[in-house]
C-alpha positions in Angstrom: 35.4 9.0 -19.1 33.7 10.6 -16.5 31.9 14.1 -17.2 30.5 14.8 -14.1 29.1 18.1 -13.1 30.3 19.6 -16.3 28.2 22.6 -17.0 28.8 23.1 -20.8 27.4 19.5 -21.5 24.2 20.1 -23.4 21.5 17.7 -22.9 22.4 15.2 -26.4 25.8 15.0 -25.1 24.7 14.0 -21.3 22.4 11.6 -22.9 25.2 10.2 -25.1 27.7 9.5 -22.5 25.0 8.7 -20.2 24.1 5.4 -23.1 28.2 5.0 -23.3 28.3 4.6 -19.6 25.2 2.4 -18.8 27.3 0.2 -22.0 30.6 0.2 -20.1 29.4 -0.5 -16.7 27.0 -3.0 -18.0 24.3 -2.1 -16.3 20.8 -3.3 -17.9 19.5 -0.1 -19.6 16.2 0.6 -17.6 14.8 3.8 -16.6 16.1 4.2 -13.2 19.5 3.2 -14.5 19.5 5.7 -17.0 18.4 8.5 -14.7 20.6 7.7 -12.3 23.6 8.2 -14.9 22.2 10.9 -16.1 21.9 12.4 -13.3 25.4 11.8 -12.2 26.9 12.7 -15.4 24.7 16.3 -15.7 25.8 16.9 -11.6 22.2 17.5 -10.4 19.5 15.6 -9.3 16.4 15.4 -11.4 13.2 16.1 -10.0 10.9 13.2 -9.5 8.1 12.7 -11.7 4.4 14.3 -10.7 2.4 11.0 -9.9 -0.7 12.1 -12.2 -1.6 8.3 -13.1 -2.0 7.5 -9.5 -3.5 10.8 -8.2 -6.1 10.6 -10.8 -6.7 6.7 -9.7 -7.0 8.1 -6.4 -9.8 10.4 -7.5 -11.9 8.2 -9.0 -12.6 6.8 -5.6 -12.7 9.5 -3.3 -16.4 9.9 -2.1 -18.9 12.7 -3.6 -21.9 11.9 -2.0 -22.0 15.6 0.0 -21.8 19.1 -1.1 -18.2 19.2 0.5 -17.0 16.0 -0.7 -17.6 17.6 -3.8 -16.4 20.6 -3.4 -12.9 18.5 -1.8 -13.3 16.3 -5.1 -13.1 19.2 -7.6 -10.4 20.6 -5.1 -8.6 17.8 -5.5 -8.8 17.3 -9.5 -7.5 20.8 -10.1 -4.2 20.3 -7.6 -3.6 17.3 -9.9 -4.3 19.1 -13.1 -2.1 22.2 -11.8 1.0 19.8 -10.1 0.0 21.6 -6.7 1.5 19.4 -3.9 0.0 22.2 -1.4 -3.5 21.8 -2.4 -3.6 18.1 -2.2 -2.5 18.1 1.3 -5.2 20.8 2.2 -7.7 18.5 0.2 -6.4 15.6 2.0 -6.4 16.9 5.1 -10.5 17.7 4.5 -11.3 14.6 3.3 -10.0 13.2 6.9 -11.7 16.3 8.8 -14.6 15.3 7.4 -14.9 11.5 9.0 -13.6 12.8 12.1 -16.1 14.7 13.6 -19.1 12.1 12.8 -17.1 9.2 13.8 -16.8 11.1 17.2 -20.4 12.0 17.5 -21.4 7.8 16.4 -19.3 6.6 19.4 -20.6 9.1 21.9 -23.9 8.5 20.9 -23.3 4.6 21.2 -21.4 5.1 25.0 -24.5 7.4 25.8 -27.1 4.7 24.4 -24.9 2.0 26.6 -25.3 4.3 30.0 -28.7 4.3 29.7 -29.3 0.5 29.1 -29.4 -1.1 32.4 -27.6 -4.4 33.6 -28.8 -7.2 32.4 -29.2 -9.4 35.5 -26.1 -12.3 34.9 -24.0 -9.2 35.0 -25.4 -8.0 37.9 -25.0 -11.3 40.2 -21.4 -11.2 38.5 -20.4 -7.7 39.7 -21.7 -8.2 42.7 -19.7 -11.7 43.5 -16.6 -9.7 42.6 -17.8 -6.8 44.6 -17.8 -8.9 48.0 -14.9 -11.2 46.7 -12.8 -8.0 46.5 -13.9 -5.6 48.5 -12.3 -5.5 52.1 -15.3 -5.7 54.4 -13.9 -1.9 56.5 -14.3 -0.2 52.9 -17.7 -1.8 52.4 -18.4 0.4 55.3 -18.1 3.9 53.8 -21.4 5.3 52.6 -20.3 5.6 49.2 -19.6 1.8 49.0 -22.8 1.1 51.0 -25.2 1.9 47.5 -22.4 -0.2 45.3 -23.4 -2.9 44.1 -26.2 -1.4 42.3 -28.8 -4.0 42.7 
């Protein structure tokens, strides 16, 4: 017997037929099979669980080392406490501002520490081998090209 979308099922009798059902279409009685049925049978979709076990996991190791990793941690532990999907993204969405800026800053450093370093003299004699080997000799000619290679 199917019941779907019936509106003056209450919940024992959805659950009841949803039991009868997972019976006759001998489906193993887990979790996802009930709520699928059940589902089906009360003509609306549930809403998906809030994932509370794995958010909290989360938070235990998110970093707190800095005022606003603290501030994003206890952020972030009241979204999960109030089911707030909103406030985790914007919590999120610090906690990834917040590596983005000194990662940045680390590489430009580390490009500017680089530009300041001279050759060292193998890579010299290299560049310069590949400097004559391709370089046409008429574009060797043009003052710019006349101070490259560097010696």
């Amino acid at each position: 017997m199917q019941m779907a979308a019936h509106k003056s099922l209450n919940p024992s009798d959805i659950a009841r037929e949803t039991l009868r059902q997972l019976a006759q279409r001998r489906l193993a009685p887990t979790p996802q099979n009930y709520q699928a049925l059940y589902d089906e049978i009360a003509g609306s979709p549930s809403l998906a669980p809030f994932p509370q076990l794995q958010l909290r996991a989360i938070q235990r190791v998110l970093p707190a080392q800095t005022p606003e990793q603290k501030r994003l941690l206890d952020q972030f532990e009241r979204a999960v406490t109030e089911h707030h999907w909103p406030s985790l993204q914007s919590t999120l969405v610090g906690y990834a501002n917040l590596a983005i800026p000194s990662t940045v800053a680390t590489v430009a450093d580390e490009l500017d520490d680089a530009a300041q370093q001279p050759l060292p003299p193998a890579w010299a004699r290299s560049w310069r081998g590949w400097w004559t080997t391709c370089c046409p000799p008429w574009a060797r000619k043009t003052r710019a090209c006349r101070r490259w290679p560097p010696t």
